[in-house]
OpenMM code with the backbone's topology and positions (N, CA, C; nanometers):
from openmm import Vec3, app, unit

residues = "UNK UNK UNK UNK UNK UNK UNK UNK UNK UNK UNK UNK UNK UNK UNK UNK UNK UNK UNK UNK UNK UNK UNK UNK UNK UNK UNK UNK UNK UNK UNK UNK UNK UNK UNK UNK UNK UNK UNK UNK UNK UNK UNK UNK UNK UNK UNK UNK UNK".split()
positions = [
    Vec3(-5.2610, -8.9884, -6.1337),
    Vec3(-5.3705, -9.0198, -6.0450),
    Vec3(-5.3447, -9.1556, -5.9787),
    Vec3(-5.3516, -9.1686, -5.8824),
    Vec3(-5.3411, -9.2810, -5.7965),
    Vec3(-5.4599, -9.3605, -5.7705),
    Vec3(-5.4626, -9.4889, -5.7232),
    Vec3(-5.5761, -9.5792, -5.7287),
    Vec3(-5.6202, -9.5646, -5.6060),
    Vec3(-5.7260, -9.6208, -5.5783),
    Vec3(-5.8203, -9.5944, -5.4667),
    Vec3(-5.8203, -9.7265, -5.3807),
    Vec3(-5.8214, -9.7398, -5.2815),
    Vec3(-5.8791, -9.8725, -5.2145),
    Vec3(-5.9941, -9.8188, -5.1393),
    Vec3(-6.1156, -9.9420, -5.1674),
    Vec3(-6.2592, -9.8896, -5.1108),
    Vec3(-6.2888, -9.9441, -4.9625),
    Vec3(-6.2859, -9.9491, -4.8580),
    Vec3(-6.3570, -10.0029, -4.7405),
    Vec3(-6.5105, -10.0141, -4.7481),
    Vec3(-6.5293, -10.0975, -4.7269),
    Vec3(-6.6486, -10.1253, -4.6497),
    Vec3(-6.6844, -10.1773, -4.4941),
    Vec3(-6.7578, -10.1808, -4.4323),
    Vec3(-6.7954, -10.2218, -4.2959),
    Vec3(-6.8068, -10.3585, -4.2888),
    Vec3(-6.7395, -10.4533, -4.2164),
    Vec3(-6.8050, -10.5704, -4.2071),
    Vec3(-6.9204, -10.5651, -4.1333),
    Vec3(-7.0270, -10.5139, -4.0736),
    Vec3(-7.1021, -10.5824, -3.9955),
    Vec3(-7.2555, -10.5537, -4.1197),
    Vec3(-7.2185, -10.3784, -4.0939),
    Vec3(-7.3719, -10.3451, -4.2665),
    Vec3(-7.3236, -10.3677, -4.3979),
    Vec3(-7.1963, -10.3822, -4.4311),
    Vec3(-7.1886, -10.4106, -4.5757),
    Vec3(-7.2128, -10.2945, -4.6105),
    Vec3(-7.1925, -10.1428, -4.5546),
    Vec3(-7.1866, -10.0079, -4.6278),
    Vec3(-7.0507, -9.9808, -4.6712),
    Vec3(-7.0409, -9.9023, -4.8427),
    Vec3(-6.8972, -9.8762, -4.8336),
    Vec3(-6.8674, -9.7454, -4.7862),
    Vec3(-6.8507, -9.7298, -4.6898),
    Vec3(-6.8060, -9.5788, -4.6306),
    Vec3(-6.6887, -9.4853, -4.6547),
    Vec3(-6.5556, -9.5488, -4.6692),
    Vec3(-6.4658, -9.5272, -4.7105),
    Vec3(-6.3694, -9.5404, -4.8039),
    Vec3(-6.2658, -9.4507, -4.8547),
    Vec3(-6.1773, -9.4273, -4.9891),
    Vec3(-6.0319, -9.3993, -4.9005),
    Vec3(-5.9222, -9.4961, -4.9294),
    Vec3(-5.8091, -9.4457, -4.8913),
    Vec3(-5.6997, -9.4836, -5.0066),
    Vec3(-5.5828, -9.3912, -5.0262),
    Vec3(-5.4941, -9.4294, -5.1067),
    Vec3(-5.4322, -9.5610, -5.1552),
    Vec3(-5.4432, -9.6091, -5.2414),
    Vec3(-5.3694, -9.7248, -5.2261),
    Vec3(-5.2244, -9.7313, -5.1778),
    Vec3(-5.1671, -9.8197, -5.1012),
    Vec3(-5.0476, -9.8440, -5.0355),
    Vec3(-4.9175, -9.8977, -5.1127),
    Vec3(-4.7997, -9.8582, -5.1037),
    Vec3(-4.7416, -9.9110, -5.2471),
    Vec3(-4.6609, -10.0234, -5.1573),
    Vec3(-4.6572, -10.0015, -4.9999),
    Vec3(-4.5293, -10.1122, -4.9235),
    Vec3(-4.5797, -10.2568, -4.9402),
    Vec3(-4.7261, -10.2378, -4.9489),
    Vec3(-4.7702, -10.4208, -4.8746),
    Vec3(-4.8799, -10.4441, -5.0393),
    Vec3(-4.8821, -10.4215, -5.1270),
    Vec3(-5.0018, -10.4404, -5.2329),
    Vec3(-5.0444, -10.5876, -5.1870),
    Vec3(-5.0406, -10.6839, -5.1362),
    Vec3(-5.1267, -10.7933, -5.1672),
    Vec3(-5.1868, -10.8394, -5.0684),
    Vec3(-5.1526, -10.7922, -4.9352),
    Vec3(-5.2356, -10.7746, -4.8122),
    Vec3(-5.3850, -10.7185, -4.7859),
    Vec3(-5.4906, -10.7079, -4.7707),
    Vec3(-5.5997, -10.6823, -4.7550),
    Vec3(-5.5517, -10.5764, -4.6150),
    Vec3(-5.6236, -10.4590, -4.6659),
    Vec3(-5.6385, -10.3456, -4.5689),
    Vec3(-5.7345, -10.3655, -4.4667),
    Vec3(-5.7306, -10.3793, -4.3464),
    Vec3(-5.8339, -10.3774, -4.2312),
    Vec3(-5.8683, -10.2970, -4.1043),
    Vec3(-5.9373, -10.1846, -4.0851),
    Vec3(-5.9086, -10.0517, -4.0404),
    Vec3(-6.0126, -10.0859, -3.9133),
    Vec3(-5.9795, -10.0127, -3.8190),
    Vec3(-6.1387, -10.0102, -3.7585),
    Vec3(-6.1457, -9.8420, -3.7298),
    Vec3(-6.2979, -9.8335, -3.7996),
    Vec3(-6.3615, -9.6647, -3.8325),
    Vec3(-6.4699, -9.6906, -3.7847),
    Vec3(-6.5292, -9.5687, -3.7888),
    Vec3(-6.6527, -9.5429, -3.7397),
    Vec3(-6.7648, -9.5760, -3.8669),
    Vec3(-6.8685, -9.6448, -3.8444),
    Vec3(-6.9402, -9.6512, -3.9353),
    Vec3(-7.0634, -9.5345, -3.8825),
    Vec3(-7.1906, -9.4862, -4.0271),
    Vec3(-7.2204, -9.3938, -3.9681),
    Vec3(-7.3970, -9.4580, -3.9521),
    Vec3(-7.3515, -9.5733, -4.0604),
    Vec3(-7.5033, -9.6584, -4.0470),
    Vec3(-7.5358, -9.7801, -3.9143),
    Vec3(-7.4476, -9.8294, -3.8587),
    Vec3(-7.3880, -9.8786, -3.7368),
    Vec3(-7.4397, -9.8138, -3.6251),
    Vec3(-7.3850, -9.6622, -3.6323),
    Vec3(-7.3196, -9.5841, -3.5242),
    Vec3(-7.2541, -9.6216, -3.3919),
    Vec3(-7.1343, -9.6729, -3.5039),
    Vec3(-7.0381, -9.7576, -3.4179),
    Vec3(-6.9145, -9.7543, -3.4707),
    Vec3(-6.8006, -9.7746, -3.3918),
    Vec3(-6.6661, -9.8210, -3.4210),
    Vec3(-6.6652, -9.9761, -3.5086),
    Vec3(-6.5901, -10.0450, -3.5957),
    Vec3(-6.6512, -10.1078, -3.6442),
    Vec3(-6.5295, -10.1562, -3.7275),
    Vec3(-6.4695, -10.2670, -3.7713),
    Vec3(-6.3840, -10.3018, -3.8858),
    Vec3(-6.4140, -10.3191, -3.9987),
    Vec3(-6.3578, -10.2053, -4.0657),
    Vec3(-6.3406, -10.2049, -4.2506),
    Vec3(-6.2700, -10.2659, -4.2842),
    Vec3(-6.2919, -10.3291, -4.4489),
    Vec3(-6.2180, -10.4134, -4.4691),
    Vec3(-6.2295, -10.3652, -4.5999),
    Vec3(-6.0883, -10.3930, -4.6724),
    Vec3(-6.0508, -10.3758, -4.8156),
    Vec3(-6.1793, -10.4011, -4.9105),
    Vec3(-6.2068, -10.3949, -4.9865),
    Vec3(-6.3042, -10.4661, -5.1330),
    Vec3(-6.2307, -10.5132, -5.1810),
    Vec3(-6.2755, -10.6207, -5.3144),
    Vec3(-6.2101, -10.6756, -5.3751),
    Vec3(-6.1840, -10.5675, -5.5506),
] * unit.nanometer
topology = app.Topology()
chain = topology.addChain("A")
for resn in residues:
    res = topology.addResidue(resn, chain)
    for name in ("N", "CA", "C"):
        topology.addAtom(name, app.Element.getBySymbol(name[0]), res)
């Protein structure tokens, strides 16, 4: 089983998303921009801690 990395939204602080963890970069913070659905907006996710 593989580990999870969680996103959340920076702007609501919802966690919306689950993506694989990455094995090339582990100590980099993941930063995506998705759609949030509480927003309803495009929007940058950002890793959790």
């Amino acid at each position: 089983m593989s580990k999870k990395i969680i996103l959340s939204c920076d702007t609501c602080g919802s966690r919306n998303y689950s993506v694989p963890a990455r094995k090339d970069k582990p100590t980099e913070r993941l930063s995506i921009k998705k759609f949030c659905r509480h927003c309803n907006a495009h929007t940058l996710h950002r890793q959790t801690a």
